[in-house]
VMD Tcl script that draws the C-alpha trace (Angstrom):
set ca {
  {50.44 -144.00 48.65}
  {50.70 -144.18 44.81}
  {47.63 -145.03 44.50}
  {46.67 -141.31 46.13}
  {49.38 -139.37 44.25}
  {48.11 -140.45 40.80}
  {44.38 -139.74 42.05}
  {45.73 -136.35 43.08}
  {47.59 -135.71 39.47}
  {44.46 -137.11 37.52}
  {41.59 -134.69 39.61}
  {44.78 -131.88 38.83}
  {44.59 -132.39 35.40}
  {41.10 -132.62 35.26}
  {40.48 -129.17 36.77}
  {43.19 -127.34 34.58}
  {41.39 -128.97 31.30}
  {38.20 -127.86 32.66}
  {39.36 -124.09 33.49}
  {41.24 -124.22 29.93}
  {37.83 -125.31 28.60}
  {36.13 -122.08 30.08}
  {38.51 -120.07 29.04}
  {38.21 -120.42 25.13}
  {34.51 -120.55 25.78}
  {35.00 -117.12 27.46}
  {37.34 -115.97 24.20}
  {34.92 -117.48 21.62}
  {31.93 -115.62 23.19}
  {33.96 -112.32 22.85}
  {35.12 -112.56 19.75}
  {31.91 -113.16 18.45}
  {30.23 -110.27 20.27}
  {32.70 -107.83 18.06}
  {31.88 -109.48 15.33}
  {28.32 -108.66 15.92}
  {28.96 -104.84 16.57}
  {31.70 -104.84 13.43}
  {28.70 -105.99 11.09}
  {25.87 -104.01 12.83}
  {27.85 -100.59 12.62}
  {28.37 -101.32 9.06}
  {24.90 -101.97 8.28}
  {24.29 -99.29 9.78}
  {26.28 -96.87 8.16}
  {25.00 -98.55 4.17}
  {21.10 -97.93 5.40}
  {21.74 -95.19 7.70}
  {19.77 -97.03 10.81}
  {20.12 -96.44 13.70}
  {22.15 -99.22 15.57}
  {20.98 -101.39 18.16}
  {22.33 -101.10 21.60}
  {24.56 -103.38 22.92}
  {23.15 -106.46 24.34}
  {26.21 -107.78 25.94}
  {27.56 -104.87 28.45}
  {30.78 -103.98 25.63}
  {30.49 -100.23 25.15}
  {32.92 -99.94 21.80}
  {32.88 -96.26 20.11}
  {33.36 -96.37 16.77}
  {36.45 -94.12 15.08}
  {34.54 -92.70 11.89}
  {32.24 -90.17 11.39}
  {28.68 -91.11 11.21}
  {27.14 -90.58 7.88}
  {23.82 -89.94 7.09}
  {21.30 -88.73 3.54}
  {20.73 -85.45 5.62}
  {24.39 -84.95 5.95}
  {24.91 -85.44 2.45}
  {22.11 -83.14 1.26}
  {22.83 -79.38 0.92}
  {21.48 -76.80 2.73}
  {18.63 -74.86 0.56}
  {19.82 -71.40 -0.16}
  {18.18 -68.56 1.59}
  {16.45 -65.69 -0.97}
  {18.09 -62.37 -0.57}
  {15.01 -59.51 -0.47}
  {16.44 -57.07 -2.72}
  {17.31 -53.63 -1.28}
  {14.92 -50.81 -1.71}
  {15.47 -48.30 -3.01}
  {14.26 -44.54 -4.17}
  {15.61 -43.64 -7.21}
  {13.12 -45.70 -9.28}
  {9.76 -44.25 -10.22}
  {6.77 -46.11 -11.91}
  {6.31 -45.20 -15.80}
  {3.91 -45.54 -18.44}
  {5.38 -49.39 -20.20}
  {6.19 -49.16 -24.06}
  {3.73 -51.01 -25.66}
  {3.52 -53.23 -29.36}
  {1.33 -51.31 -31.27}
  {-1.90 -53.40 -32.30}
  {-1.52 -54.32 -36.06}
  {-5.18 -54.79 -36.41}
  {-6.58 -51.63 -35.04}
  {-10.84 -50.89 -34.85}
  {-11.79 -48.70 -37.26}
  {-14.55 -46.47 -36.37}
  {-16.58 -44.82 -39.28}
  {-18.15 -41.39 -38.77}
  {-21.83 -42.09 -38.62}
  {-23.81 -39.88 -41.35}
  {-27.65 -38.58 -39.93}
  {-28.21 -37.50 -42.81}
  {-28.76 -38.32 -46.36}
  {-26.37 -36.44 -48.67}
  {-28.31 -33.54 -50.67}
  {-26.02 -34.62 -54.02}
  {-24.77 -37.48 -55.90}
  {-20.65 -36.81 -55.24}
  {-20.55 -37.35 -58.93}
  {-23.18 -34.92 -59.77}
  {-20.72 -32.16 -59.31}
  {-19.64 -29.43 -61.68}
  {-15.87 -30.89 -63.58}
  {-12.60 -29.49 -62.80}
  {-11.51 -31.43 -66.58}
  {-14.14 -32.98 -69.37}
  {-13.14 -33.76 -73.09}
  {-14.49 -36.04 -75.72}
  {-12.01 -38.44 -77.05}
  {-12.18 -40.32 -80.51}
  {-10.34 -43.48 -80.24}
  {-9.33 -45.03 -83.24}
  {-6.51 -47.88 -82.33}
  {-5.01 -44.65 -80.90}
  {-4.35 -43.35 -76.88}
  {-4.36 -40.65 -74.81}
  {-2.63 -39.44 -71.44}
  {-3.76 -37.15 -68.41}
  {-1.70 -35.85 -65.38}
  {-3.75 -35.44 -63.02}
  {-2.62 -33.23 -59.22}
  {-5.04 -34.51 -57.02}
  {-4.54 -31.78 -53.93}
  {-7.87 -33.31 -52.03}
  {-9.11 -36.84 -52.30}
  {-10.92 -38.36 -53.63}
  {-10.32 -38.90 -57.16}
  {-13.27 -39.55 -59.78}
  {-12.86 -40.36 -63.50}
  {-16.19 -40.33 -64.84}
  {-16.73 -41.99 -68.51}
  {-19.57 -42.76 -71.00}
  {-18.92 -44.52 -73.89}
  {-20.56 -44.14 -77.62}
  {-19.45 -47.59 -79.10}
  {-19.69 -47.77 -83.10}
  {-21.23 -51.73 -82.20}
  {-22.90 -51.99 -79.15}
  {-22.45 -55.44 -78.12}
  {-25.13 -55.79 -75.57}
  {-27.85 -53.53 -76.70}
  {-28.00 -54.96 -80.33}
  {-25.46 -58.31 -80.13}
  {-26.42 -58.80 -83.78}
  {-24.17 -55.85 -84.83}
  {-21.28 -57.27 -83.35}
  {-21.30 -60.61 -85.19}
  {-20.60 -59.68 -88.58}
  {-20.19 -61.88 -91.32}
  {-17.38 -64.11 -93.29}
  {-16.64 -61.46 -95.96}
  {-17.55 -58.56 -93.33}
  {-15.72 -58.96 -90.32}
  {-16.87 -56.99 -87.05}
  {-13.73 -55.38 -84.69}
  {-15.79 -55.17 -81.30}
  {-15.25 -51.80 -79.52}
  {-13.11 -51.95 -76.33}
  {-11.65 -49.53 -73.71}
  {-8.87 -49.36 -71.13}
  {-8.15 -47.03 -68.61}
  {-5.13 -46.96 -66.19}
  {-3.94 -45.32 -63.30}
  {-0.74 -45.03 -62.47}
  {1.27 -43.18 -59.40}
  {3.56 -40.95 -61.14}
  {6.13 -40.97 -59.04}
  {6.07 -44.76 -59.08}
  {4.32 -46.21 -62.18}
  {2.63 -48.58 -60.10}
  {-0.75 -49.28 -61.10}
  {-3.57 -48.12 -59.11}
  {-6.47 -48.85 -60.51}
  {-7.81 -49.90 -64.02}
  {-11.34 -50.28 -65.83}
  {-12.60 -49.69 -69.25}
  {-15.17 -51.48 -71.39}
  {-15.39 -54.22 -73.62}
  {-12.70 -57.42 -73.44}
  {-12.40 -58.48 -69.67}
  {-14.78 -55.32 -68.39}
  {-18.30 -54.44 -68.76}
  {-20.06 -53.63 -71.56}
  {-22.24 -51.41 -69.70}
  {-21.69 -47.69 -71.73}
  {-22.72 -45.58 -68.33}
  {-25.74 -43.74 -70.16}
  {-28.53 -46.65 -70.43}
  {-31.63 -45.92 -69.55}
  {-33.90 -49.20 -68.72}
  {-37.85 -49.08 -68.96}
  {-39.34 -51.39 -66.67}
  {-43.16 -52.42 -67.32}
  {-44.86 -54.64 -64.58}
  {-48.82 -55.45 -64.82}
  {-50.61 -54.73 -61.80}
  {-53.29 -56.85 -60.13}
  {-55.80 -55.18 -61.67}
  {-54.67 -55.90 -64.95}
  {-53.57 -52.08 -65.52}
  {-49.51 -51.50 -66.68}
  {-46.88 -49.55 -64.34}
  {-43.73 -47.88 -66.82}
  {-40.64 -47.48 -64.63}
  {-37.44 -45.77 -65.77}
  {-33.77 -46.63 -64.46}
  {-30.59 -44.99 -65.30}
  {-27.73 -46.48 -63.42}
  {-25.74 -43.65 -64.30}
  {-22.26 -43.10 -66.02}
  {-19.00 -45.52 -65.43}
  {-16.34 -44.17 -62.54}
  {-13.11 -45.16 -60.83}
  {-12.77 -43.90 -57.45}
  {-9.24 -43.29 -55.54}
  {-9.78 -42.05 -52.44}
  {-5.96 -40.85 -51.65}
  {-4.14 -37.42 -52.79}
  {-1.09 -37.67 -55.28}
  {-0.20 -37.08 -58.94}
  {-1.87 -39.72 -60.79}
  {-0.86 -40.40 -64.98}
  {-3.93 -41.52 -66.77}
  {-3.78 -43.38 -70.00}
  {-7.30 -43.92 -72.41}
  {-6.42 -46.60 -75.02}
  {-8.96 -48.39 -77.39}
  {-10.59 -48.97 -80.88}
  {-14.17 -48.08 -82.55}
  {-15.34 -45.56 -79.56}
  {-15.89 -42.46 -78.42}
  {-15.71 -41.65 -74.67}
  {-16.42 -38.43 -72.72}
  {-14.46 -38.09 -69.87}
  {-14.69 -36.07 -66.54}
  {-12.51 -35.33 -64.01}
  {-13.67 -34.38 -60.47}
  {-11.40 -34.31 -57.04}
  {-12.51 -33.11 -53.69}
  {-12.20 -29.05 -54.50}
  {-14.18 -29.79 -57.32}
  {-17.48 -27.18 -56.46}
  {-21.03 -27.99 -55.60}
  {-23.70 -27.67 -58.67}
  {-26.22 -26.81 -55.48}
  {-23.30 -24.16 -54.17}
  {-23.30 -22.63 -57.72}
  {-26.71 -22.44 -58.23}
  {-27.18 -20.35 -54.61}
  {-25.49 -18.17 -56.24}
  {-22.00 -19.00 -54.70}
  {-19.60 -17.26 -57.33}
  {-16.56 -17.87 -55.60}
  {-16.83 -21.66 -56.81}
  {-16.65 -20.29 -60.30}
  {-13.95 -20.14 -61.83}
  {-12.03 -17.23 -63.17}
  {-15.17 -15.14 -61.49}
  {-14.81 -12.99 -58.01}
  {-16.89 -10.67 -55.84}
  {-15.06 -8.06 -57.19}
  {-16.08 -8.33 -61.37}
  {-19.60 -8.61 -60.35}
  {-19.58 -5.00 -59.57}
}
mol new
graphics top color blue
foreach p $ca { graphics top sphere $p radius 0.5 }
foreach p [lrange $ca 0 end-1] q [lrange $ca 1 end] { graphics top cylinder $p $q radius 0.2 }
display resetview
Protein backbone atom coordinates (compact mmCIF):
# COMPACT_ATOMS: atom_id res chain seq x y z
CA UNK A 1 0.00 0.00 0.00
CA UNK A 2 2.99 2.39 0.40
CA UNK A 3 4.58 1.03 -2.02
CA UNK A 4 1.47 2.33 -4.49
CA UNK A 5 1.06 5.74 -2.81
CA UNK A 6 4.69 6.78 -3.43
CA UNK A 7 4.37 5.32 -7.15
CA UNK A 8 1.27 7.48 -7.36
CA UNK A 9 3.17 10.80 -5.87
CA UNK A 10 6.35 10.07 -8.08
CA UNK A 11 4.17 9.57 -11.75
CA UNK A 12 2.27 13.04 -10.01
CA UNK A 13 5.26 14.80 -9.89
CA UNK A 14 6.49 13.63 -12.97
CA UNK A 15 3.53 14.92 -15.00
CA UNK A 16 3.42 18.45 -13.27
CA UNK A 17 7.38 18.82 -14.15
CA UNK A 18 6.60 17.75 -17.54
CA UNK A 19 3.49 20.25 -18.08
CA UNK A 20 5.78 23.00 -16.24
CA UNK A 21 8.39 22.02 -18.85
CA UNK A 22 5.88 22.82 -21.79
CA UNK A 23 4.87 25.65 -20.45
CA UNK A 24 8.17 27.80 -20.48
CA UNK A 25 8.79 26.13 -23.80
CA UNK A 26 5.40 27.64 -24.84
CA UNK A 27 6.60 31.26 -23.12
CA UNK A 28 10.14 31.07 -24.63
CA UNK A 29 8.71 30.46 -28.16
CA UNK A 30 6.52 33.64 -27.70
CA UNK A 31 8.72 35.80 -26.47
CA UNK A 32 10.97 35.20 -29.10
CA UNK A 33 8.39 35.56 -31.88
CA UNK A 34 8.01 39.46 -30.62
CA UNK A 35 11.29 39.77 -30.61
CA UNK A 36 11.37 38.87 -34.20
CA UNK A 37 8.51 41.36 -35.23
CA UNK A 38 10.17 44.20 -32.68
CA UNK A 39 13.48 43.94 -34.86
CA UNK A 40 11.80 43.35 -38.31
CA UNK A 41 9.45 46.52 -37.94
CA UNK A 42 12.48 48.43 -37.09
CA UNK A 43 14.43 47.38 -39.95
CA UNK A 44 11.91 48.14 -41.65
CA UNK A 45 11.23 51.49 -40.83
CA UNK A 46 15.63 52.44 -41.20
CA UNK A 47 15.41 50.88 -45.03
CA UNK A 48 11.90 51.56 -45.64
CA UNK A 49 11.10 47.66 -46.73
CA UNK A 50 8.44 46.36 -46.72
CA UNK A 51 8.01 43.84 -43.75
CA UNK A 52 7.57 40.29 -43.96
CA UNK A 53 4.37 38.74 -42.93
CA UNK A 54 4.02 36.98 -39.97
CA UNK A 55 5.07 33.47 -40.00
CA UNK A 56 3.73 32.47 -36.70
CA UNK A 57 -0.25 33.36 -36.74
CA UNK A 58 0.51 36.77 -34.13
CA UNK A 59 -1.17 39.64 -35.96
CA UNK A 60 0.57 42.73 -33.80
CA UNK A 61 -0.21 46.39 -35.35
CA UNK A 62 2.29 48.59 -34.80
CA UNK A 63 1.45 52.21 -32.90
CA UNK A 64 3.64 54.64 -35.17
CA UNK A 65 3.24 56.04 -38.31
CA UNK A 66 4.91 54.38 -41.13
CA UNK A 67 7.61 56.38 -42.68
CA UNK A 68 8.80 56.30 -45.95
CA UNK A 69 11.56 58.63 -48.67
CA UNK A 70 8.24 59.45 -50.60
CA UNK A 71 6.68 60.73 -47.50
CA UNK A 72 9.51 62.77 -46.75
CA UNK A 73 9.90 64.28 -50.22
CA UNK A 74 7.83 67.38 -51.14
CA UNK A 75 5.34 67.63 -53.48
CA UNK A 76 6.71 69.49 -56.84
CA UNK A 77 4.97 72.76 -57.20
CA UNK A 78 2.45 73.15 -59.91
CA UNK A 79 3.29 76.27 -62.63
CA UNK A 80 0.62 78.87 -62.55
CA UNK A 81 -0.22 79.87 -66.55
CA UNK A 82 -0.27 83.47 -66.22
CA UNK A 83 -3.58 85.26 -66.90
CA UNK A 84 -4.18 86.78 -70.25
CA UNK A 85 -4.77 89.54 -70.77
CA UNK A 86 -5.67 92.57 -73.43
CA UNK A 87 -4.22 95.55 -72.52
CA UNK A 88 -0.74 94.63 -73.87
CA UNK A 89 0.10 95.21 -77.51
CA UNK A 90 3.31 94.04 -79.40
CA UNK A 91 5.92 97.00 -80.12
CA UNK A 92 8.83 97.69 -82.09
CA UNK A 93 11.97 96.54 -79.11
CA UNK A 94 14.59 99.41 -78.38
CA UNK A 95 17.57 98.35 -79.80
CA UNK A 96 21.75 99.06 -78.99
CA UNK A 97 22.75 100.95 -81.74
CA UNK A 98 25.65 99.12 -83.77
CA UNK A 99 28.97 100.97 -82.96
CA UNK A 100 30.53 99.72 -86.08
CA UNK A 101 28.07 100.65 -88.70
CA UNK A 102 28.70 99.73 -92.89
CA UNK A 103 29.59 102.51 -94.61
CA UNK A 104 28.40 102.66 -98.07
CA UNK A 105 30.28 105.04 -100.54
CA UNK A 106 28.37 106.66 -103.42
CA UNK A 107 29.70 104.92 -106.47
CA UNK A 108 31.10 107.59 -109.13
CA UNK A 109 30.34 106.42 -113.19
CA UNK A 110 32.11 108.83 -114.09
CA UNK A 111 35.47 110.34 -114.17
CA UNK A 112 35.52 113.88 -112.75
CA UNK A 113 35.95 116.59 -115.68
CA UNK A 114 38.51 118.68 -113.07
CA UNK A 115 41.24 118.23 -110.70
CA UNK A 116 39.20 119.57 -107.26
CA UNK A 117 42.32 121.56 -106.86
CA UNK A 118 42.33 122.99 -110.25
CA UNK A 119 39.71 125.42 -109.18
CA UNK A 120 39.68 129.19 -109.30
CA UNK A 121 40.91 130.54 -105.22
CA UNK A 122 38.60 132.06 -102.86
CA UNK A 123 42.31 133.42 -100.97
CA UNK A 124 46.09 133.27 -102.66
CA UNK A 125 49.13 135.40 -101.34
CA UNK A 126 52.83 135.04 -101.55
CA UNK A 127 54.54 134.96 -98.27
CA UNK A 128 58.32 135.78 -97.56
CA UNK A 129 59.40 133.94 -94.57
CA UNK A 130 62.31 135.07 -92.93
CA UNK A 131 62.44 133.36 -89.20
CA UNK A 132 59.07 135.20 -89.22
CA UNK A 133 55.04 133.77 -89.26
CA UNK A 134 51.91 134.36 -90.45
CA UNK A 135 48.13 133.61 -89.45
CA UNK A 136 44.80 132.96 -91.51
CA UNK A 137 41.14 132.60 -90.25
CA UNK A 138 39.66 130.74 -92.32
CA UNK A 139 35.15 130.25 -92.31
CA UNK A 140 34.87 127.19 -94.01
CA UNK A 141 30.78 127.32 -94.77
CA UNK A 142 31.12 123.99 -97.19
CA UNK A 143 33.69 121.28 -96.84
CA UNK A 144 36.10 120.49 -97.81
CA UNK A 145 38.95 122.54 -96.97
CA UNK A 146 42.18 122.82 -99.31
CA UNK A 147 45.40 124.73 -98.52
CA UNK A 148 47.36 124.57 -101.53
CA UNK A 149 51.28 125.56 -101.25
CA UNK A 150 54.45 125.71 -103.45
CA UNK A 151 57.50 126.51 -102.06
CA UNK A 152 60.62 128.63 -103.63
CA UNK A 153 63.42 127.47 -101.13
CA UNK A 154 66.67 129.81 -101.19
CA UNK A 155 68.67 125.96 -100.95
CA UNK A 156 66.94 123.32 -102.42
CA UNK A 157 67.98 120.37 -100.58
CA UNK A 158 66.97 117.67 -102.93
CA UNK A 159 67.31 119.13 -106.32
CA UNK A 160 70.97 120.38 -105.78
CA UNK A 161 72.01 118.68 -102.07
CA UNK A 162 75.38 120.35 -102.66
CA UNK A 163 73.87 123.80 -101.83
CA UNK A 164 72.73 122.76 -98.64
CA UNK A 165 76.06 121.56 -97.23
CA UNK A 166 77.95 124.59 -96.90
CA UNK A 167 81.21 124.90 -95.55
CA UNK A 168 83.20 125.45 -92.03
CA UNK A 169 83.55 129.25 -92.41
CA UNK A 170 80.12 129.34 -94.50
CA UNK A 171 77.51 127.72 -92.74
CA UNK A 172 74.19 126.69 -94.68
CA UNK A 173 70.57 127.30 -92.56
CA UNK A 174 68.40 124.65 -94.58
CA UNK A 175 64.96 126.07 -95.54
CA UNK A 176 61.98 124.61 -93.62
CA UNK A 177 58.17 125.10 -93.36
CA UNK A 178 55.30 124.46 -90.96
CA UNK A 179 51.82 124.73 -91.34
CA UNK A 180 49.06 124.19 -88.68
CA UNK A 181 45.56 123.88 -88.35
CA UNK A 182 43.85 124.56 -85.58
CA UNK A 183 39.86 124.54 -84.61
CA UNK A 184 39.29 127.94 -83.43
CA UNK A 185 36.96 127.39 -81.13
CA UNK A 186 39.16 124.72 -79.59
CA UNK A 187 42.88 125.12 -80.50
CA UNK A 188 43.10 121.59 -81.09
CA UNK A 189 45.22 120.68 -83.85
CA UNK A 190 43.82 119.36 -86.93
CA UNK A 191 46.13 118.82 -89.23
CA UNK A 192 49.81 119.89 -89.93
CA UNK A 193 52.42 119.68 -92.93
CA UNK A 194 55.08 121.87 -94.25
CA UNK A 195 58.48 121.16 -95.79
CA UNK A 196 61.82 120.57 -94.79
CA UNK A 197 62.74 119.03 -91.01
CA UNK A 198 60.35 115.98 -90.37
CA UNK A 199 58.24 116.67 -93.89
CA UNK A 200 59.02 116.42 -97.44
CA UNK A 201 61.21 118.22 -99.31
CA UNK A 202 59.12 117.93 -102.27
CA UNK A 203 58.42 122.02 -103.28
CA UNK A 204 54.88 121.04 -105.18
CA UNK A 205 56.09 122.56 -108.65
CA UNK A 206 58.75 119.80 -109.95
CA UNK A 207 58.52 118.79 -113.09
CA UNK A 208 60.39 115.24 -113.79
CA UNK A 209 61.62 114.24 -117.42
CA UNK A 210 61.58 110.69 -117.86
CA UNK A 211 63.75 109.18 -120.88
CA UNK A 212 63.38 105.35 -121.55
CA UNK A 213 65.14 103.70 -124.80
CA UNK A 214 62.90 101.72 -126.79
CA UNK A 215 63.56 98.33 -128.37
CA UNK A 216 64.51 99.71 -131.31
CA UNK A 217 67.14 101.64 -129.92
CA UNK A 218 65.10 105.04 -130.51
CA UNK A 219 64.52 107.45 -127.04
CA UNK A 220 60.86 108.16 -125.52
CA UNK A 221 60.94 111.90 -123.31
CA UNK A 222 58.15 111.76 -120.72
CA UNK A 223 57.15 114.69 -118.51
CA UNK A 224 55.60 114.39 -114.85
CA UNK A 225 54.42 117.08 -112.62
CA UNK A 226 53.01 115.72 -109.46
CA UNK A 227 51.52 118.90 -108.82
CA UNK A 228 51.55 121.47 -105.85
CA UNK A 229 51.56 120.40 -101.89
CA UNK A 230 47.81 120.34 -100.10
CA UNK A 231 46.14 119.57 -96.79
CA UNK A 232 42.72 118.42 -97.08
CA UNK A 233 39.90 118.74 -94.18
CA UNK A 234 36.95 117.48 -95.25
CA UNK A 235 34.58 119.01 -92.30
CA UNK A 236 33.00 122.73 -92.07
CA UNK A 237 34.20 125.09 -89.14
CA UNK A 238 36.44 128.10 -88.51
CA UNK A 239 39.85 126.89 -88.87
CA UNK A 240 43.19 129.39 -87.59
CA UNK A 241 46.07 128.78 -89.86
CA UNK A 242 49.59 129.55 -88.87
CA UNK A 243 52.75 129.61 -91.79
CA UNK A 244 56.04 129.64 -89.82
CA UNK A 245 59.61 129.09 -91.31
CA UNK A 246 63.09 130.39 -92.48
CA UNK A 247 64.88 130.96 -96.06
CA UNK A 248 61.46 130.49 -98.25
CA UNK A 249 58.97 131.78 -100.07
CA UNK A 250 55.57 130.02 -100.33
CA UNK A 251 52.42 130.84 -102.36
CA UNK A 252 49.47 129.89 -100.79
CA UNK A 253 45.82 129.12 -101.91
CA UNK A 254 42.82 128.72 -100.30
CA UNK A 255 39.88 126.78 -101.83
CA UNK A 256 36.56 125.37 -99.87
CA UNK A 257 33.59 123.74 -101.46
CA UNK A 258 31.82 127.22 -102.86
CA UNK A 259 34.98 127.87 -104.29
CA UNK A 260 33.75 128.14 -108.39
CA UNK A 261 34.56 125.91 -111.29
CA UNK A 262 37.49 127.26 -113.79
CA UNK A 263 35.25 125.06 -116.50
CA UNK A 264 31.90 127.01 -114.99
CA UNK A 265 33.77 130.34 -115.56
CA UNK A 266 35.02 129.74 -118.72
CA UNK A 267 31.17 128.77 -120.10
CA UNK A 268 30.71 131.87 -119.45
CA UNK A 269 29.01 131.40 -115.96
CA UNK A 270 29.37 135.04 -114.46
CA UNK A 271 27.53 134.46 -111.48
CA UNK A 272 30.70 132.47 -110.12
CA UNK A 273 32.56 135.71 -110.45
CA UNK A 274 32.90 137.63 -108.03
CA UNK A 275 31.74 141.13 -107.48
CA UNK A 276 30.14 140.57 -111.24
CA UNK A 277 26.12 139.99 -111.89
CA UNK A 278 23.71 139.60 -114.80
CA UNK A 279 22.75 142.87 -114.20
CA UNK A 280 26.42 145.02 -114.93
CA UNK A 281 26.78 143.08 -118.03
CA UNK A 282 24.12 145.14 -119.54
Amino acid sequence: MGNLMKQNMNAGRFTAMWIMILLLLAALICSSGCIRMVQESTHHILTGKEAPQNTIGLNITPTHPEITRSSLQQDPVVEMTPAKSDIVTEVAPFLTPDPYPIMHGTRINATPLENPLDRNPEFEKDYSLRGNSSGLLVNVAEAPLYIVYEVTPDYDCLKEPESCRGTGKAPINIPYLTITVRDNQTQEIVAEDGYGREFSSDIGHYEFVITKTNADGSATTTTSTPGPRSIKIYREGVFHVTLEGNYLNVNVKILTGTSPSRLDVGNGDQSTQTGTSPEDSW
